[in-house]
N, C-alpha and C positions, 0 to 999 in steps of 0.2 A: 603558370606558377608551379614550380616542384616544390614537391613532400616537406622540404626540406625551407623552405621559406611560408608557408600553410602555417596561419597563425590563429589557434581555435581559442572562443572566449567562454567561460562559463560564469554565467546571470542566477542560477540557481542558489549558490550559497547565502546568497540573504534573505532565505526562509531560515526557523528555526532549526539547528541540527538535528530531530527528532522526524523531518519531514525528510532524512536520505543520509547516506553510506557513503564517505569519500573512501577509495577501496581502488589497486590496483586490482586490473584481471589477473584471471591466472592461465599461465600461457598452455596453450595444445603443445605437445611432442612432435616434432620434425612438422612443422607447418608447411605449405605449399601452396601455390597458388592455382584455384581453379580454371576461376574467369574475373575477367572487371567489367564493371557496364560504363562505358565511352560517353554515353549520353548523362548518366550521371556525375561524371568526373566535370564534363562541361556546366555542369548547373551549378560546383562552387569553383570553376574554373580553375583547374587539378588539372596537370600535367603526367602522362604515364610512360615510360617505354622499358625496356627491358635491362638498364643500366640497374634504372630505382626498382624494380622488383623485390629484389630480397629487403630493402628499406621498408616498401610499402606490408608487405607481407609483415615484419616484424610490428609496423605500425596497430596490425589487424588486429596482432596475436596479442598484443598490449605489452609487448616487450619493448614498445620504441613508444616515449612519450611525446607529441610534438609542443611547440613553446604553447604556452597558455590553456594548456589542457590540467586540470585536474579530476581524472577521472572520479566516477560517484553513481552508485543504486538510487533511482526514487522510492518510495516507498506509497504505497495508496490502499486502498481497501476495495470491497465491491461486492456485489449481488451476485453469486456465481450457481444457474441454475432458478433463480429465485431468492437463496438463501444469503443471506448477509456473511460475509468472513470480515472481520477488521481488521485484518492483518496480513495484508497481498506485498504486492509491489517489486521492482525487478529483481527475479530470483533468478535468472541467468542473463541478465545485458547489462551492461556497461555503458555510461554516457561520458563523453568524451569532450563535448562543448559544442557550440555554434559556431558555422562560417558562412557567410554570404545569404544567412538566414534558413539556414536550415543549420539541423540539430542532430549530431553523428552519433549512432549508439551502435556498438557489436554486441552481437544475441550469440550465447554460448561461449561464455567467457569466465565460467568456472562463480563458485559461486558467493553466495553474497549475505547478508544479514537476511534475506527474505527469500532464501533459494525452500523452506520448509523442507520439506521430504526430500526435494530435488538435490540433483547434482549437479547444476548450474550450467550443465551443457546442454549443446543440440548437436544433433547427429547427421550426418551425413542427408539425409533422404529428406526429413525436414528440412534442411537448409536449402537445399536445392529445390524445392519445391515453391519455398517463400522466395527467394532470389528468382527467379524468372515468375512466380505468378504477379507479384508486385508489378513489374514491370508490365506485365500483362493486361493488369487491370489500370492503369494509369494509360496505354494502348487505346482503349476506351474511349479514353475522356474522364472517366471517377475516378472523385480522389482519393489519392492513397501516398501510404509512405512508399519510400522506391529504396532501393539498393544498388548500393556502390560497387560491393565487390564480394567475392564468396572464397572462403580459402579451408581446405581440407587439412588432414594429419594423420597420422599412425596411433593418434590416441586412442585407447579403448575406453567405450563406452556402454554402459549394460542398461539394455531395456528388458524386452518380455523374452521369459522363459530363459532369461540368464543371458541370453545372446548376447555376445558381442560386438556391437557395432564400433564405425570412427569416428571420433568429434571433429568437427565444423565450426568456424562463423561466418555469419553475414554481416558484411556492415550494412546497415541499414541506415538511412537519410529522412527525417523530418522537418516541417515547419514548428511542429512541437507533440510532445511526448505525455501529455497532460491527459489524461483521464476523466471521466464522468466519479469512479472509484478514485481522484485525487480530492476530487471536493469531498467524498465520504469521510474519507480519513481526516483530512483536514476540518471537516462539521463535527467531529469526534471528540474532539484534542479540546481541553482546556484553554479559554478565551477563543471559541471557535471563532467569532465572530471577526475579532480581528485579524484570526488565520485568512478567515474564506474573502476576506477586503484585499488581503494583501494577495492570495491566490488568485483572485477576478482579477485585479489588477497587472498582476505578469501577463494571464490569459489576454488581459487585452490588448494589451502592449505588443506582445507576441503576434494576433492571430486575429484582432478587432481592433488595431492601432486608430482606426476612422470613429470611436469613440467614447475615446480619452478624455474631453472635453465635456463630453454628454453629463448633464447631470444625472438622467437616469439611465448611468452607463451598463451597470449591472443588470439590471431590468432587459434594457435590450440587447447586452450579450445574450442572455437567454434565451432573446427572441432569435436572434440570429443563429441560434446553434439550433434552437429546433429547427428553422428553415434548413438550414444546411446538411442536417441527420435526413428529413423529409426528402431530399432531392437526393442525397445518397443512397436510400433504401430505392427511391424509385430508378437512380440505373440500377443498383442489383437486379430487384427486378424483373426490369426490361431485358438487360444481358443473360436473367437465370443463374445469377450466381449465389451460391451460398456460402456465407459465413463461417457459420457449425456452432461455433461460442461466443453468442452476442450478450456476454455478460458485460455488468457494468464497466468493469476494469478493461476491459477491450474496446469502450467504447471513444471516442475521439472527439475531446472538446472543438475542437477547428472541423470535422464531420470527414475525417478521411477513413478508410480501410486503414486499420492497422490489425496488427496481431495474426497472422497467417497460421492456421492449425490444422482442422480436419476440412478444410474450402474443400469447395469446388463449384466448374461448369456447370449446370443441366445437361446429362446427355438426352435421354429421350425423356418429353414432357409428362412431368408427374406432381402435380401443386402440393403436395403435401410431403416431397422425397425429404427425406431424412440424409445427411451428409456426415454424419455424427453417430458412431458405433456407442458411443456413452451418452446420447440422448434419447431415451427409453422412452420417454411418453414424448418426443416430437415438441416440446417446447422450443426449438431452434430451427425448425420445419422450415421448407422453403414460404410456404403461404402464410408461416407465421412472423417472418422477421420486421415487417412494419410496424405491426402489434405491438412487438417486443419494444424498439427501436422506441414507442409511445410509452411505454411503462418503463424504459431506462431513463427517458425525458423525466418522466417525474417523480423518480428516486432523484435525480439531480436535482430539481426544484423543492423539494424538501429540504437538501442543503441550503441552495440560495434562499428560502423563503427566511435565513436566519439577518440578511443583508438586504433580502427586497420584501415586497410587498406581496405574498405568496397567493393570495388572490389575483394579482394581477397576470402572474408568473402562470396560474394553472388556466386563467380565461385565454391566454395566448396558445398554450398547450392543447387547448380545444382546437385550435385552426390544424396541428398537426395532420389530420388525415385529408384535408383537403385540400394541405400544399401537396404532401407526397400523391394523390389523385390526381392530383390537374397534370404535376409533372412526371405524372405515370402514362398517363394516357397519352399526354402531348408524347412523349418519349414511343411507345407502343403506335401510332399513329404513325408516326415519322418512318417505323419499320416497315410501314406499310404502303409508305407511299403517298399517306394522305395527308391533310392539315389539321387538325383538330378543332381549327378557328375559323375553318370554311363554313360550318353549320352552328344553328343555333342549338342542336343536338352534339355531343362529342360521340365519339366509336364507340364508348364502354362497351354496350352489348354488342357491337360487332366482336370487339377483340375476346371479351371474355366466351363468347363464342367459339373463337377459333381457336381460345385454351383450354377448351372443354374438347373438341374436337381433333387437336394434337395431344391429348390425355388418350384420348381414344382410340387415338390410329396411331400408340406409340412411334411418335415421330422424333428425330434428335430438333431439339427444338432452334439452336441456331445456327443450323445447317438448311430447318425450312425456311428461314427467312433471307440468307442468304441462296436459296437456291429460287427463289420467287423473286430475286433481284436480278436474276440472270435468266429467266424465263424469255424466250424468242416471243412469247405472245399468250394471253391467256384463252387463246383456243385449244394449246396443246400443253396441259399443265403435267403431264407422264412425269419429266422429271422430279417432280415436286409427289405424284404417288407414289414412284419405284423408291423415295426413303420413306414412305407410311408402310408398316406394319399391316395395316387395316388401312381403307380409301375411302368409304364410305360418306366418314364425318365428314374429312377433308374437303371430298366432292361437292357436298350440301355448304359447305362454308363459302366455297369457291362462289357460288350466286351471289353470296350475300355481298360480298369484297367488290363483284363486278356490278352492283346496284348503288355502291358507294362511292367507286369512281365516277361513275357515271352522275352522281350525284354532284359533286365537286365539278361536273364538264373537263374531268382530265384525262387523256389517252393513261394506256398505261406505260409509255414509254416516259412520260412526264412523271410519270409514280417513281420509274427503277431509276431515274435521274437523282430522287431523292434516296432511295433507299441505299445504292451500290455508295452512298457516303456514310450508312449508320450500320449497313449489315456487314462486318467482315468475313473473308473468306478461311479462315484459320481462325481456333479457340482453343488455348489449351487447355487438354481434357486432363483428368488425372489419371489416365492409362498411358500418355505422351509422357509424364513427369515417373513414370514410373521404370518406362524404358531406359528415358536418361539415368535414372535412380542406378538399376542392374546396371549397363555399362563403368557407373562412373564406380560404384563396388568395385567393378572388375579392373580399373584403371584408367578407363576410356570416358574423357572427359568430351569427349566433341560433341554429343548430342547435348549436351550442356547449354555449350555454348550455341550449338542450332538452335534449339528453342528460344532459346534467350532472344537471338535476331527475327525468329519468328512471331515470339511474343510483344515483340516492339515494330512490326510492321504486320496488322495482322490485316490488312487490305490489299498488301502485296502478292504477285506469284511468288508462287517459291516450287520448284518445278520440279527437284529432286524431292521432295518430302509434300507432292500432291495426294498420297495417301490419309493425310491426317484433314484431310479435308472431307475426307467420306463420315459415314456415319460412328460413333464409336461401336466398337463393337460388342455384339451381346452382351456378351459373357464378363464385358470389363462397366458394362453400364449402371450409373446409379449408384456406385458401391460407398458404405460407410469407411468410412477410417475414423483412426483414433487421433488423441489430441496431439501427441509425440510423433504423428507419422512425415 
């Protein structure tokens, strides 16, 4: 299908007009195109080549509207930090409609009834950053939103200390754009109740269409979203990945990754690293985001509790930590080689063990698990010490792993059969995004695009850029960034 036959529907307008912005974007200066992701062109089967370039591009920039699109801001509220704001919602994306069930919005699009302080754009470095990390973390297996395409300009834009940077968009690609902070706002408003009816209701049509029927559908969307939050926090997790701003409004009624800001990998293992230059007491801590993820759970359930039975709603919220446990551990186990359902015992304290111990022997943390998938035999585990900082822990762990296998009666070549399918050999760090960042400043957009194919094949060789498979290094490890970076 070309650009030009691509027929988008938008479902939203039959909430009240007080629930979003119908608002053309406002277009960047001399746009251009960076990269397109191929793989998501194929998911609402979108046709590319270099005839329709300058179409697609205008498409981006919202100078080209296509049939059945009327672009339009949500609006929502949310917890940011802990504190309540009532008045959020997209201050720089644009929503453009549905196709093939997903839901197209460009992020830095100038700005909008809810841009606040902002200038409705994203900048160069942020963009490129969310455009290949998306992609990365869906690489995985967790879900997330993904992106279409990422396109640059001569725009000037001003962050810190006056700089001038250039604005950007991403398109970005969802199943849906709905928030935990949608239902706030919507609990807010006058006749909340029939708001938040009519809100469950899209949600579910959307993103729980299996029950429609149910009569206590509401009740078990609920359920179903804290399962799905639960098993999302546990890949982060297991991968080491951090969020930064798991405020309500960031959070994701269907339980994907969205909102890409100050992320990041784990480089060397540290349970409590902070990813977030403007998280000062570590509320968004890596060891903190399940917590969190349970206390965003039931700021939502205080909305719904206006539509359900809010007793019911917080006895199910009670299971939260021991869906995200089971499927922490099963997930953590798998890294390892083992089963978790071999014993009437699970690993916990083996694993949490060997995160006390990668704490200890500042190790990159999943570079050790890919490098113990690739191990010749655990007689000779050197390569697995020459990336420890410290060996020590490591070594004393090493017993513990080989009294476990052994436990299961499984070689360890039956172990790395399982693992070399969960451990990847590539993880983009944000010292990789930062490289691409500098050249693509300079003009040079290719490691862009490298990353990009790296970040969607990260089990693959990739034989020119086997560097990025070592440790990250020192001096780039761990680092906070800000929300705009």
């Amino acid at each position: 299908m070309t650009l030009e036959q691509l027929e988008l529907t938008v479902d939203y307008f039959e909430f009240d007009k007080q629930f979003y912005q119908q608002l053309n974007a406002t277009p960047l200066n001399n746009p251009f195109l960076i990269s397109y992701n191929k793989k998501a062109f194929d998911l609402i089967e979108l046709d590319y080549d270099e005839a329709t370039k300058e179409a697609f591009v205008s498409f981006i920039n919202g100078e080209k509207i296509l049939k059945g699109s009327t672009p339009y801001a949500m609006a929502y509220a949310g917890h940011q930090f802990g504190y309540f704001v009532p008045q959020l919602g997209d201050g720089r994306a644009i929503n453009l409609g549905q196709t093939h069930g997903w839901h197209l919005q460009t992020k830095g699009s100038g700005l909008t009834r809810y841009s606040r302080q902002g200038d409705g754009r994203a900048v160069l470095r942020s963009s490129i950053r969310e455009y290949i990390m998306s992609e990365a973390i869906h690489a995985l297996g967790i879900p997330t939103t993904r992106a279409l395409a990422l396109i640059g300009s001569t725009h000037g834009v001003y962050r810190s200390f006056e700089e001038v940077e250039t604005g950007a968009v991403v398109m970005r690609m969802s199943p849906s754009w709905i928030r935990f902070g949608t239902f706030e706002f919507f609990a807010r408003q006058n006749d909340a109740k029939e708001h938040l009816i009519q809100l469950s209701n899209y949600v579910i049509k959307q993103s729980y269409s299996h029950l429609e029927k149910d009569k206590a559908k509401y009740e078990k969307m609920f359920f179903e979203v804290v399962d799905n939050t639960a098993h999302l926090m546990a890949y982060w997790q297991t991968y080491g990945f951090m969020h930064g701003v798991m405020n309500t409004d960031n959070m994701s009624i269907a339980g994907l990754t969205i909102d890409y800001g100050p992320f990041s990998f784990m480089d060397y293992f540290q349970a409590d690293c902070i990813c977030n230059h403007t998280d000062h007491e570590g509320r968004y801590s890596f060891s903190n985001q399940p917590y969190v993820a349970r206390w965003n759970l039931e700021v939502l359930a205080n909305c719904m509790g206006k539509i359900c039975r809010y007793g019911n709603l917080m006895e199910y919220l009670n299971t939260f930590m021991f869906t995200y446990k089971k499927k922490y551990w099963a997930l953590m186990s798998k890294r390892l080689g083992l089963d978790v359902n071999s014993s009437s015992n699970s690993y916990s304290s083996l694993i949490k063990q060997l995160l006390g111990a990668m704490e200890s022997a500042k190790v990159d943390y999943n570079l050790f698990f890919y490098t113990l998938s690739t191990l010749e035999s655990l007689e000779d585990i050197t390569p697995i010490l020459d990336i420890c900082v410290y060996r020590q822990s490591v070594q004393e762990w090493f017993l513990e792993y080989q009294k476990a296998l052994k436990n299961e009666n499984k070689t360890f070549d039956e172990a790395k059969a399982i693992m070399i399918k969960i451990n990847p050999k590539y993880m983009i760090k944000n010292y990789m995004l930062q490289e691409a960042i500098e050249k693509a400043t300079a003009g040079d957009f290719s490691l862009v695009n490298d990353l990009l194919y790296i970040a969607q094949n990260p089990f693959n060789e990739h034989k020119a850029f086997e560097h990025y498979a070592k440790p990250t290094p020192m001096q780039f490890a761990n680092l906070q960034l800000s929300c705009s970076s």
